[in-house]
N, C-alpha and C positions, 0 to 999 in steps of 0.2 A: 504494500500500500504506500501511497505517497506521504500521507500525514501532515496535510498542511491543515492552516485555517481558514474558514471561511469566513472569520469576524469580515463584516459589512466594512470599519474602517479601512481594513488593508487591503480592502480587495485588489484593489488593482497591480499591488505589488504579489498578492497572495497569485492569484493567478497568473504571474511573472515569475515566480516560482515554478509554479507546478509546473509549467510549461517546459522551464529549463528543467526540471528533473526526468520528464517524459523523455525529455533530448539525452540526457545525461551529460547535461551540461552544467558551469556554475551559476551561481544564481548572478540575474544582474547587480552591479555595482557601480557606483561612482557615476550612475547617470543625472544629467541636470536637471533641475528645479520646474514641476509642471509649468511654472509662469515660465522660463528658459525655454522648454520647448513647446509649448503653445504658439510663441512666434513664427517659431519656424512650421509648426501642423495648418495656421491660420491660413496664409496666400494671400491674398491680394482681400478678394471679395467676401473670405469671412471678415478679414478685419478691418475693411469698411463696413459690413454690417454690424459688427461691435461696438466701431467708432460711433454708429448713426444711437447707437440702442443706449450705451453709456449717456450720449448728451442730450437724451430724449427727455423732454418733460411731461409726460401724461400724465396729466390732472384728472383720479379717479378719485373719486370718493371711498370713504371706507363703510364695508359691507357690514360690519358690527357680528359677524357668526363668527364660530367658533373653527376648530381643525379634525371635530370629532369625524364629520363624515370623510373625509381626505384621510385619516388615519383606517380610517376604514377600510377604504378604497384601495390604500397602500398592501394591506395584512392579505385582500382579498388578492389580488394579482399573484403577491408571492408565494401564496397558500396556494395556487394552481400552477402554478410553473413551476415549484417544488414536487407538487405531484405528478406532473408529468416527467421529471425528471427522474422519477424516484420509480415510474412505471413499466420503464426499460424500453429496450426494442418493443415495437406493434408487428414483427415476424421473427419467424424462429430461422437461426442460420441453417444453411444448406449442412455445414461441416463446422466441425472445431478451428478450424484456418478460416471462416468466411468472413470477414469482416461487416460484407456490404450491412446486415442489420442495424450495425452499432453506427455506420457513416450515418446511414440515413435519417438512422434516431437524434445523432450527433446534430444533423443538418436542422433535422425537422424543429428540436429546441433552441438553436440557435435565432432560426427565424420565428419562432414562438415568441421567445422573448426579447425580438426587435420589434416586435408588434404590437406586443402589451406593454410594454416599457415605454416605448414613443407613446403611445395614448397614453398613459400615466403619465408622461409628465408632462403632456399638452394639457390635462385635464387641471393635473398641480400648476400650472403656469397661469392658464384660466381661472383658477383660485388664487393666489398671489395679485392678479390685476385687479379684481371684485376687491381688494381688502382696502388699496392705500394708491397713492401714486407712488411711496416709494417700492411700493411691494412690485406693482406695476413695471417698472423699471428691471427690478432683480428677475421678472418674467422674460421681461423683452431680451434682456442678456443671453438666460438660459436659451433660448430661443434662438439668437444669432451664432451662440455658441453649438450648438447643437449640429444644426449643418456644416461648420465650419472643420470639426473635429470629426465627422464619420469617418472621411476617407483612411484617415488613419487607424480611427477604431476599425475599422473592416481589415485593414491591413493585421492586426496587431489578432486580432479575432478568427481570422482566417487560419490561423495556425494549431488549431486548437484539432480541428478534425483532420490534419497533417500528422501533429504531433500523438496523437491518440492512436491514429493506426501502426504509424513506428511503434509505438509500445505496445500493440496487440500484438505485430509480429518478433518483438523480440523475445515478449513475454512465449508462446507461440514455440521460438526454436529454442529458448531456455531450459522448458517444461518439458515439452513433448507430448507422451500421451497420457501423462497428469492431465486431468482436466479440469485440476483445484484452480489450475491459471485465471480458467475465465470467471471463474468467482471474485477472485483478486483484480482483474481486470474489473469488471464492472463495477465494482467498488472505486478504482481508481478513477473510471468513466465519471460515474454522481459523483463526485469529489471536485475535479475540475470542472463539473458543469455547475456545480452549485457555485464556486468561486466564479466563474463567468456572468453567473446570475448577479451577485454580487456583485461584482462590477458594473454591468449592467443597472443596476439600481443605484449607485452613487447619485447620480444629477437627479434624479427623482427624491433621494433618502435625503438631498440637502435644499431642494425648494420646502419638504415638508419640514422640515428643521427650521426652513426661515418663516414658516408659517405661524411653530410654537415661538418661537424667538421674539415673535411681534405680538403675538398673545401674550405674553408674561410680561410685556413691558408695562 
């Protein structure tokens, strides 16, 4: 098994791990400061839509409710893309070597949870503008930022149902006709997929944060 964590704060380095253990590789280090390389992920046209979002002034009034149903909302998504992760393959392999199950499953939750994750947090962003104009503002950001950073998330993302079949096959010529492998495998499978998930939920896990943040003030 790999033994990482899935704490929500470190996702993103968590699933930087796991990725480079899949490889057997070292984990990353010494890389620079998300603000450092945001610059360089942005281009041109996300960071003029940052620039326009930053010096926006939209005058919204504030909604006076609460974060209950947004936290709701939040528990609800995660609670279904955990369970579909947790549900395995939807076909059984041809062979102990077939991978194609686990890819397509790999695939299938990937785009699962590009799906439910961008509505999440268009829905949270939609909620943030109903509260305040400054909240409004932290929307429109999350908003410019969003498109600005996919291509890179896809890039960095992409590697995951790469890396996962490496480790099927090594696992695969290690074992042989041990078949405890693929128990261990599929273990290691939900494990990066929840850390992706994870990841995945950052930018939604921090509008609902600035939701309570403005509530308590």
């Amino acid at each position: 098994m790999l033994h990482g964590s899935a704490s929500p704060g470190v996702a993103g380095s968590e699933l930087t791990r796991l990725l480079a253990r899949l490889a057997d590789g070292p984990p990353a280090e010494g890389r620079p400061a998300f603000a450092e390389r945001l610059g360089h992920w942005l281009g041109w046209a996300g960071a003029i839509s940052l620039a326009s979002a930053l010096s926006a002034g939209q005058a919204v009034p504030a909604a006076g409710r609460t974060a209950g149903s947004e936290d709701a909302d939040f528990r609800r998504v995660c609670a279904a893309l955990e369970a579909a992760i947790a549900a395995g393959p939807a076909e059984p392999a041809t062979s102990p070597d077939d991978f194609g199950p686990f890819h397509r499953h790999c695939l299938g939750l990937q785009q699962g949870m590009h799906d439910a994750v961008a509505a999440l947090r268009r829905r949270l962003r939609d909620a943030l503008s109903r509260r305040s104009a400054a909240l409004a503002r932290v929307a429109a950001i999350d908003a410019a930022l969003e498109p600005a950073l996919a291509a890179q998330e896809r890039r960095v993302l992409a590697l995951v149902p790469q890396r996962l079949m490496a480790h099927f096959e090594r696992l695969g010529r290690e074992h042989g006709d041990d078949a405890g492998w693929l128990a261990a495998f599929r273990e290691d499978l939900d494990e990066v997929m929840r850390a992706e998930l994870a990841h995945r939920l950052l930018p939604a896990q921090g509008l609902l944060q600035t939701l309570h943040d403005h509530e308590a003030r």
